[in-house]
Structures are given as structure tokens and as C-alpha cells.
C-alpha positions in Angstrom: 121.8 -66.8 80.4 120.4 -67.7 83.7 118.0 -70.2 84.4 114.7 -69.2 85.9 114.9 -70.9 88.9 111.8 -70.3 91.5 111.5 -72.0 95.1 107.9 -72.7 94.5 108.9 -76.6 95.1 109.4 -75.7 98.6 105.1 -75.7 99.0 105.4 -79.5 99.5 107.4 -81.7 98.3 106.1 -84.6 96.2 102.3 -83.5 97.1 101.8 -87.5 97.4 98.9 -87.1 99.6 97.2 -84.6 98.6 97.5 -86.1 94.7 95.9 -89.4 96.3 93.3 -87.2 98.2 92.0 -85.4 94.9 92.7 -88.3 92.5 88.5 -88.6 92.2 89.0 -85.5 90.1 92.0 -85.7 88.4 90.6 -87.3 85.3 87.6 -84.8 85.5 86.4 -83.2 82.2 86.1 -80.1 85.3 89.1 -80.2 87.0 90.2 -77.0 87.0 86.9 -75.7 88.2 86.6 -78.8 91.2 89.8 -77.7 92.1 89.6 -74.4 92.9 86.5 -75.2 94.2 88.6 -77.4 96.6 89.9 -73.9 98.2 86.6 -73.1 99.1 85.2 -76.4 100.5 88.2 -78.2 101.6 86.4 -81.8 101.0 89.4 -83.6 99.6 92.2 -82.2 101.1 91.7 -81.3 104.6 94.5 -78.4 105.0 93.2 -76.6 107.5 93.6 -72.9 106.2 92.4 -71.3 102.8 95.9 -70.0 102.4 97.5 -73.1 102.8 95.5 -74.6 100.7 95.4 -72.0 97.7 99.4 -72.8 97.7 99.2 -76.3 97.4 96.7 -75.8 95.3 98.6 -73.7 92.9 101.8 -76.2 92.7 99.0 -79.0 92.2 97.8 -77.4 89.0 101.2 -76.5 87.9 102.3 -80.3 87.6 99.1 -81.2 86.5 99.2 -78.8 83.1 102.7 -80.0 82.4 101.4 -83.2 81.5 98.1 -84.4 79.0 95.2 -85.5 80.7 95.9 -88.8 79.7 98.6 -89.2 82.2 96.4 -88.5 84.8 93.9 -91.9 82.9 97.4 -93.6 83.4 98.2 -92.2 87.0 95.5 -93.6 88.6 95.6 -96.9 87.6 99.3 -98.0 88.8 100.8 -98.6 92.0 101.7 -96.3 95.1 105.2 -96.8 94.0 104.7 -96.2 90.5 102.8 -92.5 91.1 105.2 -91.8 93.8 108.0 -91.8 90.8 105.6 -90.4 88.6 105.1 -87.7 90.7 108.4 -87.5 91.0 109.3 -87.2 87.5 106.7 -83.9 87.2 109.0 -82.5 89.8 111.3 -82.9 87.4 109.6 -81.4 84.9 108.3 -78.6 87.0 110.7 -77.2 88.9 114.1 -76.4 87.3 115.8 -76.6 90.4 115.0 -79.8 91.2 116.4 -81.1 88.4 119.4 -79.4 88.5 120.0 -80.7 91.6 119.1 -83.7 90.4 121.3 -84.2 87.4 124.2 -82.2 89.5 124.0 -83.9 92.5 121.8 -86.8 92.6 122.9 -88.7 89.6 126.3 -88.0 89.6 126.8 -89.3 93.0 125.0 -92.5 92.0 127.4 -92.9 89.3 130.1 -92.2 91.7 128.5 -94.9 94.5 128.9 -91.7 96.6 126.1 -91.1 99.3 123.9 -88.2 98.9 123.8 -86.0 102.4 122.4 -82.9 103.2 126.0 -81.3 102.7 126.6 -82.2 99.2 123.0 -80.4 98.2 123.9 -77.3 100.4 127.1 -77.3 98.0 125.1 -77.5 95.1 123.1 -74.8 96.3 125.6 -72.6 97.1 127.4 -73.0 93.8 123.8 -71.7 92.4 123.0 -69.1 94.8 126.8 -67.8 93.4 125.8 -67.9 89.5 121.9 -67.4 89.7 120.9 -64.0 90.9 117.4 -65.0 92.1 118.8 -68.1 93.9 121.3 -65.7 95.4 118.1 -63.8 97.0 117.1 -67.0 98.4 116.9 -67.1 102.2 118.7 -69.6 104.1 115.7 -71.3 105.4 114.0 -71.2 101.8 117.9 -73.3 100.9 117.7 -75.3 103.7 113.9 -76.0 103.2 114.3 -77.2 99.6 117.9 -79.3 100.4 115.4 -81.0 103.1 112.5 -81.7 100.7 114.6 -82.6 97.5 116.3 -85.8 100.1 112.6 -86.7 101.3 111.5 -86.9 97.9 114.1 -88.9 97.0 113.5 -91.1 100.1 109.3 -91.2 99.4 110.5 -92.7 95.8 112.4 -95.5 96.8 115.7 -93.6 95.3 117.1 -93.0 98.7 117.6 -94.6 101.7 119.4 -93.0 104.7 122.1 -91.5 102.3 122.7 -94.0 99.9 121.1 -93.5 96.6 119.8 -96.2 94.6 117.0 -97.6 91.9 113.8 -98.3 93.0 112.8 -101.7 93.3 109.9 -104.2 92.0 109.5 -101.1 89.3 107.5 -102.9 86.4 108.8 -102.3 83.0 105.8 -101.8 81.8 106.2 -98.3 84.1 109.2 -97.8 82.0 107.6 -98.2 78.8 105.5 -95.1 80.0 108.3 -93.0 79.7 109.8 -94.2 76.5 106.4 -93.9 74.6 106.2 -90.4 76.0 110.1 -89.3 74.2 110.6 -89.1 78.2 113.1 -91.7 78.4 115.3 -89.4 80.2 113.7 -90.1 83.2 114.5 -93.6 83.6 118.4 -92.6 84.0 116.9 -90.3 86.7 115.9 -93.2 88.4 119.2 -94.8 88.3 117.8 -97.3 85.5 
């Protein structure tokens, strides 16, 4: 059975910005309704066309209804560090190919001390684009695009630097806890912890 693997990540990466820019309504009783109202009136965002903004929009509210609205209570409140890997872990979450790439790739050349380049994802992806018919569809830009945002995320999370991959640091463990008293306990081996 294949996995359902879409290319939807490719809208933007970690979305750090644009969370921060519309964190006044993230832990609105409304937000589905101030969001989409957010296409219309483009106060919080600032992308400059309606189409652009409708599709970083949509990936918004996807990682946003993954989690419970308390998660967005907690999000606020920690560090830029902190959301940046919490933002990375609903990528996780989200988007099944960045977490195969993650767990195929990215973790196992931590556990290696290998360096993660743009070659060793491109392998990943080809290996996919082989065994998943929908990746095989993929265009080459679309690979390329999500090989390049897949390393930036890493890089915006403190998990990589140039090509060597490694834990974040000055993480508190109360972030940790997070994870563990959410079953999600996973994602602190995705962090290299």
C-alpha cells in the first residue's frame, strides 16, 4: 500500500513568520472565521496577492487542526526557538513526506554522524518517486523545491547547520515534557534528543 504523499509542504516551509504574524488569533474562540477573513483583508500577513495568500492560508489551517487548541495556549507562550521546533514537529505530523524524509534521511545520518546535503535528499526522493506513483508525477522543480525547504527547515530549527546535523541547543526540558505528556515522545528522537 502506498502512502499518500502530497507536495503541499512545498507552500512554505516552516510558515514561521506568518505563524508569528497571526499568533493574535491563534488562540481565538473565531479562528477559523479571522482567518479566512485574513484572505480578504490581508492585516496580519502582508502577502501581497489573494492567491498567495489563500495557499498559505490553507497549509496554515491544516497544521493548525492537527493539533488541540490548547497547543496553540502553549505555542504562544514559549520561545522563538521553542515554536520554531514546534512548528517543526506539525510538519511532521502534517506532511507525510516530510517525515519520511525525516526518519529516512535525516535521523539516520545523525546516527551515522553523516552530513545531510542536498544529494542524499534527492536520493531519498528518487527512491520514492520509484515506489510512490503520485511522487513519481512529481516535477523536478516540485523535488527540488521540497529537498530545498526540508534542509531550511532543518536549518530555521537549530537541527542543521551547513550540512552537519545536530540537536538544538539551550532547548528547555520543560519543552520536552510537552511532547511526552502529549504520547508524542517520538519527536524528541526527531530532534536528535
Amino acid at each position: 500500500m502506498q502512502k499518500n504523499l502530497d507536495a503541499n509542504f512545498t507552500a512554505g516551509g516552516l510558515l514561521y513568520n506568518d505563524f508569528v504574524a497571526i499568533s493574535s488569533i491563534l488562540t481565538s474562540d473565531n479562528f477559523l472565521k479571522e482567518i479566512n477573513e485574513e484572505i480578504q483583508v490581508n492585516k496580519l500577513l502582508g502577502i501581497p496577492t489573494e492567491s498567495a495568500r489563500k495557499r498559505v492560508i490553507l497549509e496554515i489551517v491544516r497544521r493548525y487542526e492537527i493539533v488541540s487548541t490548547t497547543f496553540w495556549d502553549w505555542f504562544v507562550t514559549i520561545s522563538e526557538m521553542e515554536q520554531k521546533l514546534a512548528l517543526f514537529y506539525l510538519c511532521l505530523k502534517t506532511y507525510p513526506i516530510v517525515f519520511d524524509l525525516h526518519m529516512e534521511v535525516g535521523l539516520k545520518k545523525y546516527k551515522l554522524g553523516a552530513d545531510l546535503d542536498a544529494f542524499a535528499v534527492k536520493m531519498r526522493l528518487d527512491e520514492l518517486s520509484s515506489m510512490n506513483d503520485s511522487v513519481g508525477l512529481w516535477s523536478e522543480s516540485t523535488l527540488d523545491k521540497i529537498n530545498s525547504q526540508y534542509r531550511t527547515t532543518l536549518k530555521d530549527c537549530g537541527l542543521l547547520t551547513g550540512e552537519v546535523l545536530n540537536a538544538p541547543a539551550n532547548i528547555p526540558d520543560s519543552f520536552w515534557d510537552y511532547f511526552d505528556g502529549l504520547d508524542e515522545s517520538w519527536f524528541k528522537e526527531m530532534c536528535f534528543k
